[in-house]
C-alpha positions in Angstrom: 98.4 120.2 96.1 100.8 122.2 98.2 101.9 126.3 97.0 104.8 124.8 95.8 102.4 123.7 93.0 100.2 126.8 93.1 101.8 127.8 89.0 102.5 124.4 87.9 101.8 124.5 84.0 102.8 120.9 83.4 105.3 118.1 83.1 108.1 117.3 80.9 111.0 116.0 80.9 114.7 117.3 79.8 117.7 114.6 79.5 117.1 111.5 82.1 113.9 112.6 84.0 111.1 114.2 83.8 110.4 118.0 83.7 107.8 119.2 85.9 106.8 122.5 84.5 106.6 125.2 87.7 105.6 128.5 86.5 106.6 127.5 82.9 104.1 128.7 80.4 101.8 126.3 78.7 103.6 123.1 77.0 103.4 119.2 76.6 105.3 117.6 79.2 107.7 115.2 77.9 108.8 112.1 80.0 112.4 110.6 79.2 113.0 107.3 80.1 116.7 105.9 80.2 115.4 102.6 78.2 114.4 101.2 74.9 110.8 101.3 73.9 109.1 98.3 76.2 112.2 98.1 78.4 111.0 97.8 82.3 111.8 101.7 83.2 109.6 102.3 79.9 106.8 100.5 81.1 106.9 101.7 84.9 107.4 105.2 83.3 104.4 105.0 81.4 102.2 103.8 84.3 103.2 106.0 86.4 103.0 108.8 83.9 99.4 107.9 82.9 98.7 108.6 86.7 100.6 111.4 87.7 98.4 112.9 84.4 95.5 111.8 85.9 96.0 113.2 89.4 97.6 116.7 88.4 94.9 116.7 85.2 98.4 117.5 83.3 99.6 115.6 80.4 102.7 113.8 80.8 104.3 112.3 77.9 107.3 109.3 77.7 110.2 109.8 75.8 112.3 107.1 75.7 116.4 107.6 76.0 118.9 104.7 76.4 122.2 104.6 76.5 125.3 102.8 78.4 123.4 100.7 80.6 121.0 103.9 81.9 123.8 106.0 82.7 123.2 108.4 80.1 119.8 109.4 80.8 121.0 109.1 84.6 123.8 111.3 84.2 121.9 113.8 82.5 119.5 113.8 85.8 122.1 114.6 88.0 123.2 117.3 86.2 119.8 118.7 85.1 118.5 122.7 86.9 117.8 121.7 90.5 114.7 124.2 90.0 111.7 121.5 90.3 111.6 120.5 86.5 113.0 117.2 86.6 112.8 113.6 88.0 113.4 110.4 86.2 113.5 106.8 86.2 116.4 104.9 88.1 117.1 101.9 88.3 119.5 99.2 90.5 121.9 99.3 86.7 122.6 102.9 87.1 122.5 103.7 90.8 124.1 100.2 92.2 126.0 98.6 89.4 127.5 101.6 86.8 129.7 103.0 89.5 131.3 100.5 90.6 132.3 99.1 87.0 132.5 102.0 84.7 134.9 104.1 85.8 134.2 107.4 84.4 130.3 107.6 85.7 129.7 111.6 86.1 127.3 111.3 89.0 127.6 109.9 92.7 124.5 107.9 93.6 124.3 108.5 96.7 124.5 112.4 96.2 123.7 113.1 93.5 119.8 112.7 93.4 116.9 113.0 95.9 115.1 109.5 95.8 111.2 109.7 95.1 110.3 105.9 95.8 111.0 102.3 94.4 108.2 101.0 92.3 109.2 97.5 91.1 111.5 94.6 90.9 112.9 92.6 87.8 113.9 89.1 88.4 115.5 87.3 86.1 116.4 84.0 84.6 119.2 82.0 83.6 117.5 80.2 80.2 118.3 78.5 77.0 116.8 77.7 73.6 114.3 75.0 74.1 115.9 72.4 72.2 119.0 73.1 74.0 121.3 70.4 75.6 120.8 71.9 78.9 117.8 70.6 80.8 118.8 72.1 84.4 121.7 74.5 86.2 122.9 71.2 87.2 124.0 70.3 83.4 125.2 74.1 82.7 127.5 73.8 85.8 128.6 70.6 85.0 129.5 71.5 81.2 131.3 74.3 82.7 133.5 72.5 85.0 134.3 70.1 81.8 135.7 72.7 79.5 136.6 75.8 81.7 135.7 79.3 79.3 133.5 77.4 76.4 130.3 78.0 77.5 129.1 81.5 76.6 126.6 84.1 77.8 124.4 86.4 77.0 123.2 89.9 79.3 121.8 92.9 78.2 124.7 95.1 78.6 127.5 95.3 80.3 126.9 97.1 83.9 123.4 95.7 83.9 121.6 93.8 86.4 121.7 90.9 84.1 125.4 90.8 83.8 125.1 90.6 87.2 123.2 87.8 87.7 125.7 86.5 85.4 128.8 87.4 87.3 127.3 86.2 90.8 126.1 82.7 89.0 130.1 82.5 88.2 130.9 83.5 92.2 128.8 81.1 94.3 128.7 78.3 91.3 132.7 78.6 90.8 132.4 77.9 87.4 134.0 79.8 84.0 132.0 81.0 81.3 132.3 83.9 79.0 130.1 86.6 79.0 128.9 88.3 75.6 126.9 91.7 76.8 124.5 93.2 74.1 122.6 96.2 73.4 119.7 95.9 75.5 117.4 92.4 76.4 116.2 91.8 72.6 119.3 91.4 70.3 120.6 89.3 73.5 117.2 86.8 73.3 117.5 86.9 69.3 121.1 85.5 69.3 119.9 82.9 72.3 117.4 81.7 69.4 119.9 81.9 66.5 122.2 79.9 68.3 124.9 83.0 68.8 125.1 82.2 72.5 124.3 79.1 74.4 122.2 80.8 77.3 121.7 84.1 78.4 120.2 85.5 82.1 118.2 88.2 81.0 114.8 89.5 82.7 112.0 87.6 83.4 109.5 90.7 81.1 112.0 90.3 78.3 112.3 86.5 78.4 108.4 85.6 78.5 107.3 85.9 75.0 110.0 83.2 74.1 108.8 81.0 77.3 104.8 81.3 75.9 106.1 80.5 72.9 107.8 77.4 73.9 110.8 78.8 71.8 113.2 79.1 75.5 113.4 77.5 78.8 114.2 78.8 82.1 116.4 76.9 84.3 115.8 79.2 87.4 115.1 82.3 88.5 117.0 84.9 90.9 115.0 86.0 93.0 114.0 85.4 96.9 111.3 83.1 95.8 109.3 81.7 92.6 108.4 84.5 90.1 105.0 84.1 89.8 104.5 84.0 86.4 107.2 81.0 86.4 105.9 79.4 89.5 107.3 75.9 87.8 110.8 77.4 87.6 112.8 76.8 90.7 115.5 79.4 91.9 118.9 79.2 92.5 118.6 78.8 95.9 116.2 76.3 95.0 118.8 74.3 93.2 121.8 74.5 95.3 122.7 77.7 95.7 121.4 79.3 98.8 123.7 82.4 98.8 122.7 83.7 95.5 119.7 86.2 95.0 120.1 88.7 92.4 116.9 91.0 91.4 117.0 94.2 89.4 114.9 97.3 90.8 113.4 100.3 89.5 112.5 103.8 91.1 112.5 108.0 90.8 114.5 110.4 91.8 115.2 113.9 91.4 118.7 115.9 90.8 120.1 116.7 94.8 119.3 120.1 95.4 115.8 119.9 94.1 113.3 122.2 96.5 112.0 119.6 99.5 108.9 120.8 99.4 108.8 119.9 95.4 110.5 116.5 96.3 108.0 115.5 99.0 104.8 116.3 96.7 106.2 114.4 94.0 107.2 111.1 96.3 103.9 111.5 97.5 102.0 111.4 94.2 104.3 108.5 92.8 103.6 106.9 96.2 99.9 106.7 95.6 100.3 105.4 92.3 102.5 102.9 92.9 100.4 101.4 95.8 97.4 101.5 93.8 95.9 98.2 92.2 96.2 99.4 88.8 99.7 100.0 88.6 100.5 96.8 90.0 98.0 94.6 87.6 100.4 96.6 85.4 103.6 95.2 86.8 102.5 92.2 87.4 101.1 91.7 83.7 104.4 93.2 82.3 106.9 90.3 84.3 107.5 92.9 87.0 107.0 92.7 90.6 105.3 95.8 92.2 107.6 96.8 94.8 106.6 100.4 96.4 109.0 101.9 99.0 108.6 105.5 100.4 111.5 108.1 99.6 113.1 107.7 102.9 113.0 104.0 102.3 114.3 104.4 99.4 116.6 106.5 100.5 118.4 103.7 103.6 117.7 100.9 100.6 120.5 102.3 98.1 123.8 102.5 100.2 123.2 98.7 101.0 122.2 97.5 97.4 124.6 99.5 96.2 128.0 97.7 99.0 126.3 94.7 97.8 126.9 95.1 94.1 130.6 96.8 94.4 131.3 94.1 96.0 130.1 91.3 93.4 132.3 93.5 90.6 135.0 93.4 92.8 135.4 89.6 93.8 134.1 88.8 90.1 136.2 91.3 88.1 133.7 92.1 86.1 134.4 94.9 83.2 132.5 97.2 80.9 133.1 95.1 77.7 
């Protein structure tokens, strides 16, 4: 395992990662995951914490924190002991979207952490209650144009990657509609069905359920190609707009600063696990694409997600409501 591991006790974790117990005495490591309870970053954090417990015959335990579209349990990442006790889950709402629209962020994402690896991708969908009067992006657009600010929306909070799926459908569609953030993907999906909001992108993971059920209907999906568990569903490229592409992601890092000899042995273990058949049957099960990229890979991936999604705030004017 390295010397750097040679008194490793076990791993925990303290504000928005998890704490990896070097030399620590004896105690139940803790995972914290910036998310509610079956939120993507929970689910990838409990895979990969069932095999990081597994391969270091440690327990590691999930904890779930959520807060402000991730940043709190991010924030608390950056600033946690760069001593080898903490990494935590990331994702493409608290690294690539939160700086660029909340102004008061306490952490650079770029500097502020050593990245571990990506482990998934969340596509999501624009959708609508099944009885609804929209049968295609064509009718939405169309309603839109009509009467300019009627239509509303529904994301799972503002600064996430579902508002911006929202934001970039205004951009390359031209169209106004209002967007009504929420708490998190389930009170957005229970005012879709009560008839609160008229459609809502959300993820694909958190939109299923209500698809099985035959309760909503997706109109299309954001990513480069067909999800596959909505192979039927077109995307928006599909559909007229070739331009648009708009996929959440999910990874680990650790605070900057962190021992390299630490960071590598971690990257490598959540490496292995997130190449490994399991852990993608678990992605792919949850809604999730398994997406695994190396730390340095990681690493040249942010600066270009995160151009990409300044820029959408910018040309959109999108706000933290």
């Amino acid at each position: 395992m390295g010397s750097c591991l040679r008194d490793r006790q076990g791993w925990g974790l303290m504000g928005g990662g998890w704490r990896a117990g070097f030399g620590a005495a004896p105690w139940p490591a803790r995972a914290a995951i910036s998310a509610a309870a079956g939120a993507g970053m929970d689910i990838l954090g409990r895979a990969v914490a069932q095999g990081l417990s597994e391969a270091w015959g440690q327990p590691v335990v999930v904890e779930n924190r959520f807060g402000a579209g991730g940043t709190i349990g991010t924030e608390a990442l950056a600033k946690a002991p760069r001593d080898g006790y903490t990494m935590g889950v990331v994702n493409s709402s608290s690294l690539a979207i939160a700086p660029a629209i909340i102004p008061d962020v306490q952490y650079n994402p770029l500097t502020s952490f050593a990245p571990l690896g990506l482990g998934a991708s969340n596509d999501c969908a624009l959708a609508v209650r099944a009885n609804s009067r929209f049968r295609s992006v064509a009718d939405v657009v169309a309603a839109a144009r009509a009467r300019p600010g009627a239509l509303n929306w529904a994301s799972a909070g503002s600064g996430s990657s579902t508002h911006m799926a929202g934001e970039l459908f205004r951009l390359v569609a031209e169209v106004d509609i209002t967007h009504v953030p929420y708490r998190g993907s389930p009170p957005a999906i229970t005012d879709l069905l009560g008839g609160q909001v008229e459609m809502t992108f959300n993820t694909i993971n958190a939109l299923l359920p209500g698809i099985r059920a035959g309760t909503i209907r997706a109109l299309a999906t954001t990513g480069q190609g067909r999800d596959p568990l909505l192979p039927e569903v077109p995307t928006f490229a599909e559909v007229g707009y070739p331009a648009y592409e708009a996929s959440g992601w999910l990874g680990f890092a650790m605070p900057a600063g962190t021992p390299a000899d630490i960071v590598s042995t971690a990257a490598e273990a959540i490496r292995r696990i997130t190449e490994s058949p399991r852990f993608r049957d678990i992605m792919t099960n949850a809604g999730m694409r398994p997406r695994s990229l190396s730390a340095p890979e990681f690493a040249a991936f942010l600066p270009a997600e995160i151009a990409r999604w300044t820029d959408v705030v910018k040309r959109s004017g999108a706000r933290p409501d």
